[in-house]
N, C-alpha and C positions, 0 to 999 in steps of 0.2 A: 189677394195673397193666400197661398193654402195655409191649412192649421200647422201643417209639418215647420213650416219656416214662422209666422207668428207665434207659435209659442215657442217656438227656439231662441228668437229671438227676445224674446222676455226673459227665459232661461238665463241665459249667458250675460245681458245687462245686469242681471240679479248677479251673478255670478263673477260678474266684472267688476260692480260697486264691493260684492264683499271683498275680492281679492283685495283692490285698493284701500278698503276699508282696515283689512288686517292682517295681509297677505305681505304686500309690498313694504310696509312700513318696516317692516324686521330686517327690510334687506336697506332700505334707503334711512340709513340711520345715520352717515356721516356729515357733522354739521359743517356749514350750513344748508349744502344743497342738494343733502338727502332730501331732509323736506321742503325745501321750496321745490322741488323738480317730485316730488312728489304730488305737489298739491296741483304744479299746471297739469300734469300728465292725469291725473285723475280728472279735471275740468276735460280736457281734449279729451282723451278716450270716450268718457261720457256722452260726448256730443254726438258719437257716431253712429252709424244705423246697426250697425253690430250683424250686417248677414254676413261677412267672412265666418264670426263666431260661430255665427247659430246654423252656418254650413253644417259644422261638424256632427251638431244631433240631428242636423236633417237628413246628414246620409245615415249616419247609425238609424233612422227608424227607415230609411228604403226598405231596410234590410229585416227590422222586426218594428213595422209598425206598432202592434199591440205592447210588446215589453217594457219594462221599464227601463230608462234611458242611468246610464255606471256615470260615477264623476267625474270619471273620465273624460268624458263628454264637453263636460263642462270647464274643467281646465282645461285641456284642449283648444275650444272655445276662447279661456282668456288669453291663450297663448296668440292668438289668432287676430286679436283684437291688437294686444299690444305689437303684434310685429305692421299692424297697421300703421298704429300709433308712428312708428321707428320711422316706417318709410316716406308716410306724409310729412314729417319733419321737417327730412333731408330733402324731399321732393319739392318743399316749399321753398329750400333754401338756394336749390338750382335752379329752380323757376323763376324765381324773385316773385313770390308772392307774399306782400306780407299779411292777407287773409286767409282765414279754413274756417271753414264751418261757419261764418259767420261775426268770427273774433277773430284778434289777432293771431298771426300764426307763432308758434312758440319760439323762435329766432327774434320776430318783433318784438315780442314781450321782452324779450332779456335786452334789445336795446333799446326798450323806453328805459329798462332802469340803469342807465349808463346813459342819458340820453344829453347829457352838460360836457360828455370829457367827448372829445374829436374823435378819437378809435371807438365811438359806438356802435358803429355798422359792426365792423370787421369781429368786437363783443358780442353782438347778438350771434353773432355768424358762429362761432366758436362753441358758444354756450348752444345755442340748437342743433350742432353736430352730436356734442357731447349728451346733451339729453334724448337723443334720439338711439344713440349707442347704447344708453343705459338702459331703455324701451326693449330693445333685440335681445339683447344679454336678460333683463328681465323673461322676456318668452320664451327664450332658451331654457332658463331657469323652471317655468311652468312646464315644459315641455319634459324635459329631464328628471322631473318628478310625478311624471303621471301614476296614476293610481290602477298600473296595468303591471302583466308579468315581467319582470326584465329585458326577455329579447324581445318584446312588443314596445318597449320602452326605448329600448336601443334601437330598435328599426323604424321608431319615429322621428327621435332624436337627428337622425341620421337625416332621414329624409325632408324633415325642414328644411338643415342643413343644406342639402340637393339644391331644394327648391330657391332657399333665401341668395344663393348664389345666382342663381340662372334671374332673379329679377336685377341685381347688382348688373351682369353683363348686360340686361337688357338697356339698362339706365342706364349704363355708360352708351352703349350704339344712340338710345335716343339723345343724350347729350349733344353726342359726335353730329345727328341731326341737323343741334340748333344752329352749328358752324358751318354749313354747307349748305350751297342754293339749291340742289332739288336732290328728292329721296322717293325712291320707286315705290309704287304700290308693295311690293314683296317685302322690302325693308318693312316697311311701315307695319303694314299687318302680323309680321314676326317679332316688333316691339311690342304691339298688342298683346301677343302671345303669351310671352313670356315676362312681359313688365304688368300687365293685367291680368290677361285668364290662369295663368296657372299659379300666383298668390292668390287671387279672390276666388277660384272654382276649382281647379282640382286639388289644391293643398288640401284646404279643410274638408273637399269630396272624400279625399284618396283617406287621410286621418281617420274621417268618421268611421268609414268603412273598413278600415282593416280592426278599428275597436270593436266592432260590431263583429269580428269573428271573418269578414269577406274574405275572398281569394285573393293573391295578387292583381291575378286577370280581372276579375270584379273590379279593383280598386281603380284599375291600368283604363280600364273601360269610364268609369268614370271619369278619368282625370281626362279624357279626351273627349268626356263632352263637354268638362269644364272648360278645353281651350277654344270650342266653339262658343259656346256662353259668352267668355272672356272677351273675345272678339266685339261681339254683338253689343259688351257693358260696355266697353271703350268707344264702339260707335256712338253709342248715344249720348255717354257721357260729354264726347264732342262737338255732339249737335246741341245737346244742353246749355253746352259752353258759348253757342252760336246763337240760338234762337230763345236760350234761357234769362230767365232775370234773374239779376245779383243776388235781390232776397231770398229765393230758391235754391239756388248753386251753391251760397254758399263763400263764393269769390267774384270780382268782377268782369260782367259779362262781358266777353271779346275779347277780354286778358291774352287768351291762344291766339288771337289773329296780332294781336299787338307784338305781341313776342315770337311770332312768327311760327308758331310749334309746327312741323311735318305732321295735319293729320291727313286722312283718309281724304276729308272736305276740299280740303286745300290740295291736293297732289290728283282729284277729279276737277275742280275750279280749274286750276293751271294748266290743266290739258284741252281745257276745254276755249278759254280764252285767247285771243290775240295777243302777242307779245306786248301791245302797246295802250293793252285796258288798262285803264287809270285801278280798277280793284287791284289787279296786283301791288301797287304803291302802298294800297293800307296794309299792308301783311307785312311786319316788322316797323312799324312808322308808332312809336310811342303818341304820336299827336294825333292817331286814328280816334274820333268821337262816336256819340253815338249815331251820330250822321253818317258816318264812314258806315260804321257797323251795320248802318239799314240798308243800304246799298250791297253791300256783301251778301246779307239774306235774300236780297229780292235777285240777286243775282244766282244764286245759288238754285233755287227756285226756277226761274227765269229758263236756265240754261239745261235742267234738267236733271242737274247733278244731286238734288235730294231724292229723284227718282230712283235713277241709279246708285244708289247708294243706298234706298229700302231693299232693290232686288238683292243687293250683296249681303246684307241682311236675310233675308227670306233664304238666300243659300245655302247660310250657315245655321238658321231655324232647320231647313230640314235636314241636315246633316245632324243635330242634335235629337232629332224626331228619328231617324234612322238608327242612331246608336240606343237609344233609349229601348225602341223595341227589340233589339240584342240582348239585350241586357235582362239577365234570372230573376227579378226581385219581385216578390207581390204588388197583385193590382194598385194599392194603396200605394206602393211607391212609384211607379208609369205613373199614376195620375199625376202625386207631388212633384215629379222633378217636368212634368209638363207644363205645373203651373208655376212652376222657378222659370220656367223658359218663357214664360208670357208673363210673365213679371219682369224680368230683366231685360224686353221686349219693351215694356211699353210706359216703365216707371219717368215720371217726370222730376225726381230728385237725385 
């Protein structure tokens, strides 16, 4: 991992504990569950690798390596984290996952404590919408208070905004997904898109960089390698989800073939097999084991479909290798965001 994103990412965790630490409190002050929705959301946030955050000083230094990095940066940064915070929530709660990271997902949690009266599910469910809204609206709040000029302030504001919608419609199509037997490559890779790469790679790219003084076009140029990046994180995060173990991941591995998620794997698997391969049976089959699941992999393997699916990979590496040499910025920064691309390439978590 380069220094540009390790020490951002220390940045911003620092930056993320104080927010929570004295930041949040002044806003999550209605009793009671100011603070209890205080306290889970500080656990969860914490847990997380924090590169959306530390996107934001990564690009501000493409741009001045050498200088010293505004606060901007750094709130930014928490804004960044928490609208993660927002989306995993929700994402948990339409998934039906009741893990993240490791622990319970924050939906579970509010229906263990309700866990005697019969409408406990439909409690959790309620209570993790609501703390997850209060996450968004929180980074709004960071966002809206940046420690930049006004119209810089306003034309970030704004463009969250942009962005935080275009992941909504993206989640709503991927929903529409779990309701229908087959979803074309096109679909699928434009979920990608816009439900992955342009929250996690060109938000906080485009942010850093217009803090940093960049162009629109600089910023624009960015955000489009973030949607190749994006692409490339959701790949693997997929195969992680396949070939990964639970203590890793984070959630239970195979979860996506269980519940049948449209990704990339499955809609090359399905083209590639016989109508009447028993693999297809585990792809939505809640009673799929890990027995199911090892057959999947060696199938997947087998047939060819991991190959192809590094070349689709390797595509969009060098469509990100492409854009990068367009792009104005000191050596220092060509190097870093090459090694963001072979980071995000080859991370096993």
């Amino acid at each position: 991992m380069h220094p540009f994103l390790t020490e951002s990412i220390q940045s911003v965790r620092h930056c993320l504990q104080e927010y929570l630490a004295t930041g949040a409190p002044t806003l999550l002050t209605l009793e009671p569950w100011g603070p209890d929705l205080h306290k889970r959301l500080s656990e969860y946030a914490e847990r997380g690798k924090m590169v959306r955050g530390a996107l934001v000083t990564f690009a501000y230094r493409l741009f001045d390596p050498d200088g010293s990095v505004p606060p901007a940066c750094c709130e930014a940064g928490v804004a960044m984290e928490l609208l993660q915070s927002f989306l995993l929530i929700h994402d948990d709660i339409m998934d039906q996952d009741d893990l993240r990271r490791g622990v319970p997902a924050v939906h579970s949690q509010y229906r263990e404590l309700m866990k005697s009266h019969p409408g406990a599910k439909q409690y959790g469910l309620s209570m993790g919408i609501c703390g997850g809204d209060v996450a968004a609206f929180l980074a709004m709040e960071r966002i809206a208070t940046l420690s930049v000029p006004p119209e810089l302030r306003s034309e970030l504001s704004a463009l969250v905004a942009r962005e935080v919608v275009s992941v909504g419609l993206a989640q709503m199509q991927d929903v529409h997904h779990g309701y229908v037997s087959e979803v074309d490559r096109e679909a699928i890779l434009k979920v990608y898109t816009y439900k992955t790469g342009r929250y996690t790679f060109s938000l906080p790219l485009m942010v850093g960089a217009r803090i940093a003084g960049a162009s629109l076009q600089q910023a624009s140029a960015l955000a489009r390698i973030g949607e190749h990046l994006g692409r490339i994180f959701q790949i693997r995060d997929d195969q992680l989800g396949i070939f990964g173990r639970s203590e890793e991941i984070g959630k239970p591995a195979g979860s996506d073939i269980r519940e049948d998620k449209k990704t990339i794997f499955r809609e090359e698997l399905f083209r590639t097999l016989p109508q009447n391969h028993v693999v297809r049976s585990y792809f939505g089959s809640p009673l799929a084991g890990e027995a199911e699941m090892e057959i999947v992999r060696q199938e997947i393997i087998r047939t060819g479909v991991l190959d192809r699916i590094n070349d689709l990979v390797a595509e969009e590496e060098q469509r990100v290798n492409t854009l990068v040499g367009e792009l104005e910025i000191p050596p220092e920064g060509v190097a870093a965001l090459n090694a963001l691309a072979l980071y995000n390439d080859t991370r096993r978590t």
